[in-house]
N, C-alpha and C positions, 0 to 999 in steps of 0.2 A: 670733195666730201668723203666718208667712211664708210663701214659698214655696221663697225660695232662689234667686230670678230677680229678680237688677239691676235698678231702673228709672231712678235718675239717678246720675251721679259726684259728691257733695259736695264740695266742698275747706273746710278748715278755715281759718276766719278769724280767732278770736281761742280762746283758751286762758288758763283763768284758774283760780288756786288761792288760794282764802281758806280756809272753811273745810270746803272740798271742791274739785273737780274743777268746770271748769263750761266745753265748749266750745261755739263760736259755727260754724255749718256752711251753706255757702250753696251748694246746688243748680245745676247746670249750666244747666239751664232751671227755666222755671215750671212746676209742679205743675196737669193738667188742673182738678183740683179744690183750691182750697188744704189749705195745711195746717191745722190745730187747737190750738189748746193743750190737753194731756191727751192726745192721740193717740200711739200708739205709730211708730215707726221704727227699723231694724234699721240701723246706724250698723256697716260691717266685722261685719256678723252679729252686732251686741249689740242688745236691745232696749233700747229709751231712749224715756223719757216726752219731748214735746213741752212746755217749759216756757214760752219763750216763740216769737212766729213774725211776718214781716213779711217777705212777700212771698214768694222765694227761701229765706230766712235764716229761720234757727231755732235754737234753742239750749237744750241738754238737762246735764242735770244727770249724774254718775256717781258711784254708791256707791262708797265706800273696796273692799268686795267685789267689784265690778267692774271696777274700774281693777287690783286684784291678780290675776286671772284672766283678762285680759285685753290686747291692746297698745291701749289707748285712754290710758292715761296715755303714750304716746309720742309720741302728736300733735302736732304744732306746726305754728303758721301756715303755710298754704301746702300741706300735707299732705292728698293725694288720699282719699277713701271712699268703700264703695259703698254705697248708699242704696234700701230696699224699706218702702213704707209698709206696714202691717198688710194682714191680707186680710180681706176684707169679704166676709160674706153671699151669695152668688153670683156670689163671685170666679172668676176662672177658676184651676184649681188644676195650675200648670205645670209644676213644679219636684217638690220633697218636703215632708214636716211641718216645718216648723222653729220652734222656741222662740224663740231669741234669745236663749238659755241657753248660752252658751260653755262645751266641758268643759275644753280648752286651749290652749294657744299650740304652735304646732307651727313648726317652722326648715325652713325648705325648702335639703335637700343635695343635690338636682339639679336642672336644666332641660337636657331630654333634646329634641332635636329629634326629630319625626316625620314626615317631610315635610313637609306643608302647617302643622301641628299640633303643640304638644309636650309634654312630660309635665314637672309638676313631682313630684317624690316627697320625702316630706316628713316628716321624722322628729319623729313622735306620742305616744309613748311607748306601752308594753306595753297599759296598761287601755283605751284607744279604739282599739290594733290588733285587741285580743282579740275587741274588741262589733261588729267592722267586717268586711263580706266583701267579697271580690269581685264587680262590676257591683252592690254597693248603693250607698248614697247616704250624702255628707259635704259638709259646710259650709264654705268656705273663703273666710272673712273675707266672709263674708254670699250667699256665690255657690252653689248647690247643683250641685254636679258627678257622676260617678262613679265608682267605684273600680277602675281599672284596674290594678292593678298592688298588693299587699300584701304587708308580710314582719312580724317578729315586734312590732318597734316601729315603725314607718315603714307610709307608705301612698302610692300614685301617682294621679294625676288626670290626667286627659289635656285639654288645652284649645284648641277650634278659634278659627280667627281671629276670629270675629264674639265670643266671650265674652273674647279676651284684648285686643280693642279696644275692648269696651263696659264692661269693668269693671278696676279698678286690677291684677288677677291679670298682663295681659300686662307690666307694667312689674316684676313682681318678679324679684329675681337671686337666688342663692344666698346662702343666710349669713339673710337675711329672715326675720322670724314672722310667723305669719297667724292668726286665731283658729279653731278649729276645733271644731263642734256635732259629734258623731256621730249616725245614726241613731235617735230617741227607740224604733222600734219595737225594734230591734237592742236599749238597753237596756234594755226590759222585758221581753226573752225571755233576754238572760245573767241577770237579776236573779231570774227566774223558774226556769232550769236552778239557780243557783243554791243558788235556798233548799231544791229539792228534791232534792238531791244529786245530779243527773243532769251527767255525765261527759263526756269524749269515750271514756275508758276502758270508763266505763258502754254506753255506748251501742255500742262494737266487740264487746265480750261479750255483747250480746243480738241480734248481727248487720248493725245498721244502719251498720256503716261497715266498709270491704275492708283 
């Protein structure tokens, strides 16, 4: 799993389709420790196996189901990513849980200055608004942020200078997709209200909501 916290900007150096997806990603800098082959990396918050590696440069493979769920099939040479190796055993745990499990592509319909700071708000659709609260935690495009700002299908993130100049977020405009993980614990407590019929309706009727 991840954390949700940047460590390098990849850019993408080759792209290639035979009889799958196969891009080539090479690191801003060198990796304290190298990379692996077989190791995992959160590529724009996808996990991806490390298939091959040489130095900087590494190059990971994408299922047909991941490239449809995802903006990784949109990549082309030259094309910024943010990049978080796995967390390891006594890692330090900065960020939130993250999979590397993308639930969607989300279009970002504003960038809203806030003084120093701005908000992107980003339209998610209904099922990862519904599982999402405010001040929880969401993925965007491998960055774990928090939820400032929420409406029925749409969701807001606010982003200070140091995360919009350390990862590809400060260069997005309007019109953009990002990929988007929701909260894992968020969905196993809708999954859970769910199954047991428990309500908002439910729950004002027994007095827990005004």
């Amino acid at each position: 799993m991840f954390t949700g916290l940047v460590e390098r900007i990849g850019t993408v150096k080759r792209v290639s389709r035979g009889r799958g997806l196969v891009i080539e990603i090479e690191s801003d800098r060198p990796w304290a420790k190298p990379l692996e082959e077989g190791e995992s990396v959160a590529v724009n918050g996808v996990c991806l196996t490390v298939a091959k590696c040489d130095g900087s440069r590494f190059t990971a493979d994408v299922l047909d189901e991941t490239e449809s769920r995802t903006g990784l099939g949109d990549l082309v040479p030259g094309s910024k990513v943010n990049l978080e190796r796995a967390l390891r055993a006594g890692d330090a745990m900065g960020g939130h849980i993250v999979l590397g499990h993308v639930d969607c592509r989300g279009t970002i319909a504003e960038k809203l200055p806030k003084g120093r700071d701005f908000q992107l708000r980003i339209r998610c659709g209904r099922v990862l608004a519904a599982q999402s609260v405010l001040k929880g935690s969401v993925t965007v495009d491998g960055v774990s942020l928090t939820i400032s700002a929420l409406g029925n299908d749409w969701l807001g993130v606010d982003l200070i200078p140091t995360t919009a100049a350390e990862t590809t977020l400060g260069a997005k405009r309007v019109g953009d997709t990002v990929n988007l993980e929701g909260d894992i614990v968020g969905k196993y407590v809708a999954k859970a209200a769910g199954s047991s019929g428990l309500t908002e309706d439910a729950l004002r009727s027994a007095g827990f909501m005004a």
